[in-house]
C-alpha distance (Angstrom), angle and dihedral (degrees) to the residues before:
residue distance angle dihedral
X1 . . .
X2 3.51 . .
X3 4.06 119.1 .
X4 3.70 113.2 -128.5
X5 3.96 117.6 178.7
X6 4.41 108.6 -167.9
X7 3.56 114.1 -162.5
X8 3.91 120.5 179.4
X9 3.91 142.8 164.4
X10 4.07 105.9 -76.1
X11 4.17 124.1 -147.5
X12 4.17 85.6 -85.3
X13 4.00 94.8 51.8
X14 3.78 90.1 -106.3
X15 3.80 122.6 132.6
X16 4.16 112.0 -121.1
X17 3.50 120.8 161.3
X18 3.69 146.4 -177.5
X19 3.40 148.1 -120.7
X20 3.98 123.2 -127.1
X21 3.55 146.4 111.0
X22 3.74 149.6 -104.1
X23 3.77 119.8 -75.6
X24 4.25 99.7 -123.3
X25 4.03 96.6 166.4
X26 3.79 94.9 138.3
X27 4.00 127.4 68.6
X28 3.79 154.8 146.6
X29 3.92 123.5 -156.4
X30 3.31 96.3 19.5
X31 3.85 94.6 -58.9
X32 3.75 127.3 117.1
X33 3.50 127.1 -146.6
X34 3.57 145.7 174.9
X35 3.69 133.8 -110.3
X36 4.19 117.6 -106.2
X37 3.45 116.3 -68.2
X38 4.11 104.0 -158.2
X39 3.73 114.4 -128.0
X40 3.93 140.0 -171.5
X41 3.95 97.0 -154.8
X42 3.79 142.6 -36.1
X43 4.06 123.0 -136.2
X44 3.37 132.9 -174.6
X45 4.08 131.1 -121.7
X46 3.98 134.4 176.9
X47 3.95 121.1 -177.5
X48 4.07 109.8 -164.6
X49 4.23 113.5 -115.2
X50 3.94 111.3 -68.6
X51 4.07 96.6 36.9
X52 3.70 117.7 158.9
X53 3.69 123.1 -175.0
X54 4.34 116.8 -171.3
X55 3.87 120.7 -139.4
X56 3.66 121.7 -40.6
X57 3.72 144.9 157.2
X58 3.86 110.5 -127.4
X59 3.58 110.4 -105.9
X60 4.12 95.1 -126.3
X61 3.47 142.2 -10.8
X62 3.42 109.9 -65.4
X63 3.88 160.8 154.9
X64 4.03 115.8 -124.0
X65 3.85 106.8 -166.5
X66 3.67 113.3 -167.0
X67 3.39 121.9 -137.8
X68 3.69 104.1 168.7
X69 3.78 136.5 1.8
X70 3.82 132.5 50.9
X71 4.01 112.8 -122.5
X72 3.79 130.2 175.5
X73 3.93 113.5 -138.3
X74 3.73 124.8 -159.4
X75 3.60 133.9 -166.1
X76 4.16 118.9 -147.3
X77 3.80 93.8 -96.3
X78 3.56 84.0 58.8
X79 3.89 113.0 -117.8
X80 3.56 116.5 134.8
X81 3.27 145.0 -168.3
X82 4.12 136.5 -173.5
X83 3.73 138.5 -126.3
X84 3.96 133.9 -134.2
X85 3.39 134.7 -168.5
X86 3.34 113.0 -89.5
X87 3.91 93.0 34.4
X88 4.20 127.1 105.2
X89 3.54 125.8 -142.3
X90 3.91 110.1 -152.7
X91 3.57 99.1 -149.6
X92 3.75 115.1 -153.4
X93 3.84 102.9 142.3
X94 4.22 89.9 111.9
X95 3.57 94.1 153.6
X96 3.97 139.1 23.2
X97 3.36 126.5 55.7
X98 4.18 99.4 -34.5
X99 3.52 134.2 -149.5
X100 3.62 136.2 -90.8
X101 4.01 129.4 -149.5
X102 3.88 128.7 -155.4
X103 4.17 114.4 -153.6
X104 4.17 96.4 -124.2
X105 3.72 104.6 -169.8
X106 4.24 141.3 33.1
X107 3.91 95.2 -76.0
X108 3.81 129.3 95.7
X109 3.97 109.6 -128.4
X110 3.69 102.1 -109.7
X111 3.82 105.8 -173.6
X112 3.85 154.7 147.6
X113 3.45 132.9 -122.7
X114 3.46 115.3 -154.4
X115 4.09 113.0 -160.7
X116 3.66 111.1 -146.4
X117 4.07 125.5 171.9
X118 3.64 130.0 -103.2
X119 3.62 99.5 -104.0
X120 3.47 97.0 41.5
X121 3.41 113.7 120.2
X122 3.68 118.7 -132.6
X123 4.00 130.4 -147.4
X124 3.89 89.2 -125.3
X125 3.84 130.6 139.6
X126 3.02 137.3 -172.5
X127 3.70 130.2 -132.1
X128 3.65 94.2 12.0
C-alpha cells in the first residue's frame, strides 16, 4: 500500500486535504500495481535540512513523490498533516489560499514532481 495524501482548493478558497492511498488492484508475481497515470514531465527538487516554505498554491496539478525528508504541511485553517518517504502528495490546491510545509527532521527533501493534466484521472483513494 502506497500512502497518498490529496489536498485541493475547497468551496471557501481554503486548502483541505485528505488522506488515502494508491489504487494497486492489478498484479503479476505477487506484486500489485496501478494502471498508467498520463504525464507531461517529471523534475527533480532537494531543499537542505531545516527548509521552510510560507503559503502557496501549487503551481499545477501534480504528484510530489518523496524521496527523502519528513515535512509537516498546513493549510490556513490550520490542520496539518506530515509526509514520509515513500508517500505522494497529489497536489491539486492551484488556487485559494495554499498550503505551506515546514522540513521536521535532519534530511533535505529530495523529491519528484510528477506533472499530470487536469482531466487525468488518478488511481487515488481515499481512506485507504
Amino acid at each position: 500500500m502506497i500512502r497518498c495524501v490529496r489536498i485541493w482548493t475547497g468551496p471557501d478558497g481554503n486548502s483541505v486535504f485528505e488522506e488515502g492511498t494508491v489504487d494497486l488492484p492489478k498484479g503479476e508475481r505477487s506484486d500489485v500495481l496501478s494502471g498508467k497515470v498520463a504525464a507531461s514531465s517529471i523534475s527533480y527538487r532537494e531543499t537542505e535540512a531545516g527548509g521552510t516554505f510560507a503559503p502557496h498554491d501549487a503551481p499545477t496539478r501534480q504528484f510530489v513523490i518523496t524521496l527523502a525528508g519528513t515535512l509537516e504541511f498546513k493549510t490556513a485553517s490550520g490542520a496539518t498533516f506530515v509526509i514520509h518517504p515513500g508517500d505522494i502528495l497529489l497536489a491539486e490546491d492551484t488556487t485559494g489560499s495554499g498550503h505551506s510545509w515546514r522540513l521536521m527532521d535532519d534530511q533535505p527533501w529530495r523529491r519528484a514532481y510528477v506533472i499530470i493534466g487536469a482531466d487525468v484521472d488518478v488511481p487515488f483513494v481515499k481512506g485507504g
